[in-house]
C-alpha positions as CSV (number, residue, x, y, z in Angstrom):
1,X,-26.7,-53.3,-26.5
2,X,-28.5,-50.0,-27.1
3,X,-27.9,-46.8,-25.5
4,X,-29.7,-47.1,-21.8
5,X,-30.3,-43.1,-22.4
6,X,-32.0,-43.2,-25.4
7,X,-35.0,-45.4,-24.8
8,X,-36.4,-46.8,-28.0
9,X,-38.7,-44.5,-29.5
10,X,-42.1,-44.9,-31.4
11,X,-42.5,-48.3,-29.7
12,X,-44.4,-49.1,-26.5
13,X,-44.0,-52.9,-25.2
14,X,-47.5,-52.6,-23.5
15,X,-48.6,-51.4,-26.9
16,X,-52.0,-53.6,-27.7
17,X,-51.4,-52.8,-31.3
18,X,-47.9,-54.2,-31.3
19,X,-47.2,-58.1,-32.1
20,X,-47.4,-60.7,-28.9
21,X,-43.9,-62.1,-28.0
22,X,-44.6,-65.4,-29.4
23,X,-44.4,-63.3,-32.8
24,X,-41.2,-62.8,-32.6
25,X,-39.9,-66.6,-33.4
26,X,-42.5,-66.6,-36.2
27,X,-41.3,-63.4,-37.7
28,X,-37.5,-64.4,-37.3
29,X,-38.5,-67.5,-39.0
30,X,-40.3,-66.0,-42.1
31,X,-37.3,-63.7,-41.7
32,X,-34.8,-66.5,-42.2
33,X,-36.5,-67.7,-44.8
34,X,-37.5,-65.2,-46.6
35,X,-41.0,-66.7,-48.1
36,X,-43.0,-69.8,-46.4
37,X,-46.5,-70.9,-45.9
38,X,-48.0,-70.6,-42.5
39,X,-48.6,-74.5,-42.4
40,X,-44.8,-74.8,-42.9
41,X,-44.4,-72.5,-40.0
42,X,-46.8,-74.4,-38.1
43,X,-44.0,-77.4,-38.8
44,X,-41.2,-75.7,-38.6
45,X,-42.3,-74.0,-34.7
46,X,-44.5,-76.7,-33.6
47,X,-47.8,-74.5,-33.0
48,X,-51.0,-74.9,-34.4
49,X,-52.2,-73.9,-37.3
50,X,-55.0,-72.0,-35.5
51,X,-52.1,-70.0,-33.4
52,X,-50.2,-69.1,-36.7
53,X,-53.1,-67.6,-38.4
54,X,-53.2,-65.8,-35.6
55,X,-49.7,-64.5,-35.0
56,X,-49.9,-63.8,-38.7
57,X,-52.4,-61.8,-38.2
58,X,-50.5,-59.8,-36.0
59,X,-48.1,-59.4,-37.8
60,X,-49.4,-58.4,-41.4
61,X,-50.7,-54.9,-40.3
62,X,-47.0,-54.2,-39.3
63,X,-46.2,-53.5,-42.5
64,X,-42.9,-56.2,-42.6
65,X,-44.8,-59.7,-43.7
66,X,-46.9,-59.8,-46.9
67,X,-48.9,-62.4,-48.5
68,X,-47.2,-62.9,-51.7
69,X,-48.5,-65.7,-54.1
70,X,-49.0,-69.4,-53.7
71,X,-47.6,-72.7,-53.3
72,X,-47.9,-75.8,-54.9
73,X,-50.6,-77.7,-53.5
74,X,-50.4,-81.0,-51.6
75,X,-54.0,-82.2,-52.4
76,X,-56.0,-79.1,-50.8
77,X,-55.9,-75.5,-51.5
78,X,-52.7,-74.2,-52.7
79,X,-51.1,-71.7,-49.8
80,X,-50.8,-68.7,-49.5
81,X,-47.1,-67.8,-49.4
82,X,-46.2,-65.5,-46.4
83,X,-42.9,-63.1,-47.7
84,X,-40.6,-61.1,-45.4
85,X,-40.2,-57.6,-46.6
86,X,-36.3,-56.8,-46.5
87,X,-37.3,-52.8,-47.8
88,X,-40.1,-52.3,-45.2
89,X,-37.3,-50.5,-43.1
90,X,-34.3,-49.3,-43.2
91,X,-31.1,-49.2,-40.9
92,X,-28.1,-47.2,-40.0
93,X,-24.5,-48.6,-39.7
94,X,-21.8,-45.7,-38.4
95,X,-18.7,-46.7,-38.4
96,X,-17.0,-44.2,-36.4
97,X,-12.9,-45.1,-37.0
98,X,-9.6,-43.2,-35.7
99,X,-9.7,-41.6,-38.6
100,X,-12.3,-42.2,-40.8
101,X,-16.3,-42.0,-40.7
102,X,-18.6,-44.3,-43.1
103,X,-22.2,-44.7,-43.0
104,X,-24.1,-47.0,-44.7
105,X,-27.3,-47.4,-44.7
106,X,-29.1,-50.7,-45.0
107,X,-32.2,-52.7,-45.9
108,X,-33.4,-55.5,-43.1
109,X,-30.9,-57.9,-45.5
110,X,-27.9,-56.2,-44.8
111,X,-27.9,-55.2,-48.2
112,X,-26.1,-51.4,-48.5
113,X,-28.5,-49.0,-50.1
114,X,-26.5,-45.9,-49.7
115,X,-23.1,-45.5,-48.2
116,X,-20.6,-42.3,-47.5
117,X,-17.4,-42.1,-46.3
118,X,-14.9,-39.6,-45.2
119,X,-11.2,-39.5,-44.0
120,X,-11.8,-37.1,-40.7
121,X,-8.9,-37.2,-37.1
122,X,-12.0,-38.4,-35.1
123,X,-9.7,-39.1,-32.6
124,X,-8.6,-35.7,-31.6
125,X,-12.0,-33.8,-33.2
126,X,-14.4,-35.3,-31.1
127,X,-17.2,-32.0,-32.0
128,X,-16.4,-32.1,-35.8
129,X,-16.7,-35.8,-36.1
130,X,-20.4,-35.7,-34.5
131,X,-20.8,-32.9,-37.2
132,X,-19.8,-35.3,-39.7
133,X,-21.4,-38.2,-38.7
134,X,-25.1,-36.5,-38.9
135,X,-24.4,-35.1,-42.5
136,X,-23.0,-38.7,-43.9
137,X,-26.1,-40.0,-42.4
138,X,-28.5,-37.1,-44.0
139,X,-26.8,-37.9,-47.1
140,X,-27.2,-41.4,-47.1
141,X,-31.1,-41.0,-46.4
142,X,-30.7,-38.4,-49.3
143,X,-29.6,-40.9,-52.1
144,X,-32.9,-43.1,-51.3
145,X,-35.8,-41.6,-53.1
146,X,-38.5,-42.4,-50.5
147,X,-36.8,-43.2,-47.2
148,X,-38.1,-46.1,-45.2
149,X,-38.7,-45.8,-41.4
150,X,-35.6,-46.2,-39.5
151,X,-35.1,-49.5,-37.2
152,X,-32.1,-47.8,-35.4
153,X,-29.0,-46.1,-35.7
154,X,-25.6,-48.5,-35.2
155,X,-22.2,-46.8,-34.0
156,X,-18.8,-48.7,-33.8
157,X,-16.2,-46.9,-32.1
158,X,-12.8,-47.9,-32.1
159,X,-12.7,-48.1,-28.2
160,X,-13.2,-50.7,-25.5
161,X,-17.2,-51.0,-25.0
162,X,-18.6,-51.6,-21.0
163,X,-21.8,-53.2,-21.6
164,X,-22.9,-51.2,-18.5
165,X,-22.2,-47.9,-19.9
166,X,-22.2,-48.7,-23.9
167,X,-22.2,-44.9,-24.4
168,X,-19.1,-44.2,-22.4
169,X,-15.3,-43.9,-24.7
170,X,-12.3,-44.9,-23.1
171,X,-10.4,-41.7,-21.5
172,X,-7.0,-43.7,-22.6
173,X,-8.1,-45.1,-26.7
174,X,-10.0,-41.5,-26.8
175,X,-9.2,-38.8,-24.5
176,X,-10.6,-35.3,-26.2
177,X,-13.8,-37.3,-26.2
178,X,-13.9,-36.4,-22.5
179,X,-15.6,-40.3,-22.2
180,X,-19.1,-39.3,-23.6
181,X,-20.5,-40.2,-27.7
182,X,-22.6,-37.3,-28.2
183,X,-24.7,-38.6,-30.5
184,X,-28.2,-37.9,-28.7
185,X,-29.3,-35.2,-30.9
186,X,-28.8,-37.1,-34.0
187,X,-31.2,-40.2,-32.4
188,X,-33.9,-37.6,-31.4
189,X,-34.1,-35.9,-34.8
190,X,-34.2,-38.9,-36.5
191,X,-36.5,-40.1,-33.9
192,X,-34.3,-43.7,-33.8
193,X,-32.6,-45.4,-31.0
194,X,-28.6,-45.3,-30.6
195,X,-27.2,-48.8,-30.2
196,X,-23.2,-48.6,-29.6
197,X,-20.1,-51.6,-29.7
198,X,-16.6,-51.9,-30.4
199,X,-15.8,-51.3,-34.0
200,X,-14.2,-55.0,-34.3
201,X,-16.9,-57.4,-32.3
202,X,-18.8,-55.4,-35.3
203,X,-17.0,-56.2,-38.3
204,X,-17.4,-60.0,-36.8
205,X,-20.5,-59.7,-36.3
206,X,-20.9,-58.7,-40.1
207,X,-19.1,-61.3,-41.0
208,X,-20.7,-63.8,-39.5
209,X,-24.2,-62.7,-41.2
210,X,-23.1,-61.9,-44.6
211,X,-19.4,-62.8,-45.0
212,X,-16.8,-65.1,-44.7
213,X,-17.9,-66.4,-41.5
214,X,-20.9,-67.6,-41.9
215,X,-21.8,-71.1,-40.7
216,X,-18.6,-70.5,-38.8
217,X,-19.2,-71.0,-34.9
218,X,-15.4,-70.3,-34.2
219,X,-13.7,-67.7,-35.5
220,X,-11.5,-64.2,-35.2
221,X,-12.2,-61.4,-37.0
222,X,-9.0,-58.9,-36.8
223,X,-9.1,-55.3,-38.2
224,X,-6.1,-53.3,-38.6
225,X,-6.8,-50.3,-39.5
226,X,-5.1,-47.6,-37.5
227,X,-5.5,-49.6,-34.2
228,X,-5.8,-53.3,-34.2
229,X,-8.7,-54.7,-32.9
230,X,-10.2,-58.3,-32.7
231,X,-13.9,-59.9,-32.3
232,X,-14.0,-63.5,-31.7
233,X,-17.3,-65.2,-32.1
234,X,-17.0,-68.2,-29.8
235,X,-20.0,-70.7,-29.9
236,X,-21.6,-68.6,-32.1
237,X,-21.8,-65.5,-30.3
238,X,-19.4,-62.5,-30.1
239,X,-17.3,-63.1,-26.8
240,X,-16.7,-60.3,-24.7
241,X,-14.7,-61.6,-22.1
242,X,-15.9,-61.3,-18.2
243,X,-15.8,-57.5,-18.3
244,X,-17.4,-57.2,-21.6
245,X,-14.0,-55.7,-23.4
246,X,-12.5,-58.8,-24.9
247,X,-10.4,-58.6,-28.2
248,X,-7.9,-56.1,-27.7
249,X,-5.6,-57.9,-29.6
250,X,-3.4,-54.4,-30.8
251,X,-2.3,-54.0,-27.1
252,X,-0.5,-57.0,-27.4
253,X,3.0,-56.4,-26.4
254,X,5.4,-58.4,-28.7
255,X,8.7,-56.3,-28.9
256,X,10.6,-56.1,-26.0
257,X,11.3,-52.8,-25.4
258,X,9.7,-51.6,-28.4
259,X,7.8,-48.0,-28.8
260,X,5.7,-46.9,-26.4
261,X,2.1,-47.2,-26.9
262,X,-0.9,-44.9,-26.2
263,X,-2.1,-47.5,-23.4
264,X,1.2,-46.6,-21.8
265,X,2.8,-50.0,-22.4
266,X,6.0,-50.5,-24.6
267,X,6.1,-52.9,-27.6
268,X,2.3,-53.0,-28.2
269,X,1.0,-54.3,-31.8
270,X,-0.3,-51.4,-32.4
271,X,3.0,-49.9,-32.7
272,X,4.7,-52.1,-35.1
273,X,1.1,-52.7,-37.4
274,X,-1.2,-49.8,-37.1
275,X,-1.7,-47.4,-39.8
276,X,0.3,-44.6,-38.2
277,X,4.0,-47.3,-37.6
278,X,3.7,-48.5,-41.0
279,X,4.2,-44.7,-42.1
280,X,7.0,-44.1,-39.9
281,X,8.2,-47.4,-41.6
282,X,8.2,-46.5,-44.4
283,X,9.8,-42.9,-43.7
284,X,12.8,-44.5,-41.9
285,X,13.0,-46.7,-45.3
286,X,13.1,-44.2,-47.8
287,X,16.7,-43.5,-47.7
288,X,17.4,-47.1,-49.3
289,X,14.6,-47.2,-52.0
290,X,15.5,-44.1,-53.5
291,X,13.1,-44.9,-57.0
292,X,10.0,-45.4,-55.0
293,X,7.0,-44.0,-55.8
294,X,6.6,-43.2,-52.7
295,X,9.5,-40.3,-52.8
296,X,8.5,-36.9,-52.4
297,X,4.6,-37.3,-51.6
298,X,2.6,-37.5,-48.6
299,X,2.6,-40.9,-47.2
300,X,-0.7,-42.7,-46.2
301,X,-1.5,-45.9,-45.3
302,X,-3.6,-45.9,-48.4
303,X,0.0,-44.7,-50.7
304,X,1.1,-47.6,-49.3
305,X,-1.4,-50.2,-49.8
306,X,-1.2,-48.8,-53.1
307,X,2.8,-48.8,-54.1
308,X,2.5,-52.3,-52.6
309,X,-0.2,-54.2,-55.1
310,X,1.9,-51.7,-57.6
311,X,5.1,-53.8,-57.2
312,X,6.8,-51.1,-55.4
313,X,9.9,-52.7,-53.2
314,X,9.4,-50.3,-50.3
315,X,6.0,-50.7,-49.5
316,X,5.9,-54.6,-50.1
317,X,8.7,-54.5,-47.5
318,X,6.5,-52.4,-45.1
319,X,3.6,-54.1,-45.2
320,X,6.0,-57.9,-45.3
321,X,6.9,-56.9,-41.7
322,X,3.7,-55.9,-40.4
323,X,2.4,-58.8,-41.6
324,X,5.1,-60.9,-39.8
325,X,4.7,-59.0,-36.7
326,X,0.9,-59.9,-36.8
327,X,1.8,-63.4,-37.6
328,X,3.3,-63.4,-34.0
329,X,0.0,-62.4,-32.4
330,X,-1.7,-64.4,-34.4
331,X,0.2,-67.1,-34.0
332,X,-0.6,-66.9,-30.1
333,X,-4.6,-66.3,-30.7
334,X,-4.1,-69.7,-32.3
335,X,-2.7,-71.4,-29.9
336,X,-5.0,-70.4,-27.2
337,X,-8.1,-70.3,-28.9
338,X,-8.2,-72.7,-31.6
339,X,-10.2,-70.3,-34.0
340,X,-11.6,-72.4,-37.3
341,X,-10.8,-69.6,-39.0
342,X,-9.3,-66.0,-38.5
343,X,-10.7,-63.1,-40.8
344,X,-8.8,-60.1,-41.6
345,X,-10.5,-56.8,-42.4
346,X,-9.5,-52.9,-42.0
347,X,-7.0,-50.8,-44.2
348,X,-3.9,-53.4,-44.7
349,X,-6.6,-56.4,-45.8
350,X,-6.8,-54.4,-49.2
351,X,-3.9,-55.5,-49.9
352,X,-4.8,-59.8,-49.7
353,X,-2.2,-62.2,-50.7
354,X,0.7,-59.4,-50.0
355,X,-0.7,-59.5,-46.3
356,X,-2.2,-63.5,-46.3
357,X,0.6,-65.0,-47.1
358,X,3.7,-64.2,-44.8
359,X,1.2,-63.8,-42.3
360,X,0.5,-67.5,-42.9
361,X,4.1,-68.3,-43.2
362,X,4.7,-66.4,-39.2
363,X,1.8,-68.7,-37.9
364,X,3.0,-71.7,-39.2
365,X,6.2,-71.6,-37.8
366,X,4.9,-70.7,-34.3
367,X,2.0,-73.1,-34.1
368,X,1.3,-76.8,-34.1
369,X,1.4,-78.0,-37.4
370,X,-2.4,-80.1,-36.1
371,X,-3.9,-76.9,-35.0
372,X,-2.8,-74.8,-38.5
373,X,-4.4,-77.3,-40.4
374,X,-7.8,-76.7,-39.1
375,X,-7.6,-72.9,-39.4
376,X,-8.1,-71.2,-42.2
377,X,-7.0,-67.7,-42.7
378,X,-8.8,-65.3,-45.4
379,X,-9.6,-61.6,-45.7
380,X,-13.1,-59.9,-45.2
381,X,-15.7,-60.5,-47.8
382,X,-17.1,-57.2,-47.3
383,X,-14.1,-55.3,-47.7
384,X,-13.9,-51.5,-46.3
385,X,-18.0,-51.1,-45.4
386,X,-17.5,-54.5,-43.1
387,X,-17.8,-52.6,-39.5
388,X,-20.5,-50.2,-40.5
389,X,-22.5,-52.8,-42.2
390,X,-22.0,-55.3,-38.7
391,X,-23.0,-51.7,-37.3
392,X,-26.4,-51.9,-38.6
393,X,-26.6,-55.7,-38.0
394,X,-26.3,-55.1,-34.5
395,X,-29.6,-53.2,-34.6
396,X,-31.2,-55.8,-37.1
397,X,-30.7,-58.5,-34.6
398,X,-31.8,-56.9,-31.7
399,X,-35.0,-56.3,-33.3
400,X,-35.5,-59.7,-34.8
401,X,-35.0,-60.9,-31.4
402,X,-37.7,-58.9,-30.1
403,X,-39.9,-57.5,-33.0
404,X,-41.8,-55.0,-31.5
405,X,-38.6,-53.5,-31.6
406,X,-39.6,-52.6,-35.4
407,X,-41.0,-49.6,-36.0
408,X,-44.8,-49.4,-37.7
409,X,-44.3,-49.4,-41.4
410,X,-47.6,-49.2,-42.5
């Protein structure tokens, strides 16, 4: 979805100049994969040959398709071999957390060509945090020596996202945000459309194109990070649920008169696995471990994480029980949804096996032993740069869905 405000820009769909919508199957094909002939597209779409010369020809002044090479030959001439090019454009992936901001920027392969990232209380900062966000991105567009035009920008935000108003923050997740992004000037300086969605549908969404869920039409993606989010890609697609705000997993109440959340229930996930609990944890711990490392500093979630692949006996026992109180939500996901498999990404995944496996243990003993079997449980391939990468996806397949979309590269 892309910001309904900020129209895209530098593109006009009555444009004579631009590529015909029958283009945009070819050029998602070439796209896919990456060099073909054009008598293999005329295969491959069932047109004419006639018709793909001529959406080829459309296409080549854009700047993204090239004629690179030839074939082998089949008993005529050799062909000419059509190539997608991946650096004809670049793309920007914000990932805009509780308290963190990362950038990446991206080639039209989802391949990171710069990336920044810095720990910030976007929560509560809402004006500093838009301040940071346009100097990550300058300074990602900085580290490339000739930057390429820009598709779009990609936000996640760690809010519920109404398809209706994409550009609207929830007043309950993010209330000094007074409901409103803010990120307008930065699209009309770079002279790029804003696309926003919740930060977890993203990191799905990333892992569906480039990580562990690929060729996966089933499965969960669940970050915990300092709220707990999930993105379920259901048939193939990310599943929003009838109001469009599907997946919020982390307001899950499992404890029985447990903490109070900031959604004003008691007993929430959130409160028992998000970053901010599993430092209380481990304050209300310290007492008994008095030779842990974690003694006398500043505890993060990151200390944590740390002390924990370390060996240290506190933090393993911190992040054992978060991991068994996300076994019990998990445990339910499975149950009703039958994932294939369940990803988990965010801050605690660093930690893999320490996490994966009494996770796995929780789930197993709350599930049918049938359903387990057929879901498999890993961490995100693309570690920490996951949601700003599926950030920039979202804008890559938007505009491979409709190419004129792309911006002229030529």
């Amino acid at each position: 979805m892309y910001d309904e405000g900020l129209k895209w820009k530098g593109v006009r769909r009555e444009d004579p100049d631009r590529p015909r919508p029958l283009a945009d199957a070819v050029l998602r094909l070439i796209w896919q994969e990456k060099r073909i002939s054009r008598a293999e597209i005329a295969q491959r779409a069932r047109l004419s040959r006639s018709t793909v010369s001529e959406v080829v020809g459309e296409l080549l002044p854009t700047g993204l398709v090239a004629e690179t090479g030839t074939g082998e030959s089949r008993g005529g001439r050799r062909p000419i071999i059509l190539e997608f090019r991946d650096t004809a454009a670049a793309i920007v992936g914000v990932d805009m957390g509780a308290a963190h901001v990362g950038v990446a920027l991206t080639d039209l392969r989802g391949r990171v060509l710069a990336w920044q990232e810095r720990e910030y209380p976007v929560r509560t900062d809402p004006v500093g945090t838009r301040e940071l966000v346009s100097d990550l991105v300058d300074a990602c567009l900085a580290e490339v020596p000739v930057p390429p035009p820009l598709v779009g920008i990609g936000v996640a935000i760690p809010s519920p996202v109404d398809p209706s108003r994409p550009d609207h923050l929830s007043d309950v997740v993010l209330p000094d945000w007074q409901g409103r992004l803010g990120l307008d000037d930065l699209s009309q300086r770079l002279n790029a459309p804003l696309m926003v969605e919740n930060d977890a549908n993203l990191g799905a969404l990333a892992e569906q194109w480039w990580g562990a869920g690929r060729g996966v039409d089933d499965f969960a993606y669940i970050k915990v990070a300092t709220g707990i989010g999930c993105g379920y890609v259901l048939g193939g697609e990310i599943y929003r649920g009838a109001t469009g705000v599907a997946g919020e997993i982390g307001h899950l109440p499992i404890a029985v008169g447990g903490k109070p959340c900031i959604c004003g229930l008691h007993g929430c996930l959130v409160t028992l696995v998000g970053a901010q609990a599993l430092v209380e944890r481990a304050h209300e711990l310290l007492p008994d471990h008095p030779d842990s490392p974690l003694t006398g500093q500043t505890i993060t979630i990151g200390l944590i994480e740390s002390s924990a692949m370390a060996g240290d006996t506190l933090a393993r026992k911190v992040v054992t029980e978060a991991a068994e109180n996300l076994g019990i939500a998990l445990a339910g996901l499975l149950n009703l949804i039958i994932p294939a498999l369940v990803v988990l990404g965010g801050d605690l995944a660093r930690v893999g096996d320490l996490l994966l496996k009494p996770v796995g243990e929780t789930v197993r003993a709350r599930t049918l032993v049938d359903l387990i079997a057929a879901a498999d449980l890993r961490t995100s391939e693309l570690g920490p740069r996951s949601v700003a990468i599926g950030a920039a996806t979202m804008v890559l397949k938007e505009a491979l869905a409709d190419c004129s979309l792309f911006p002229a590269v030529v």
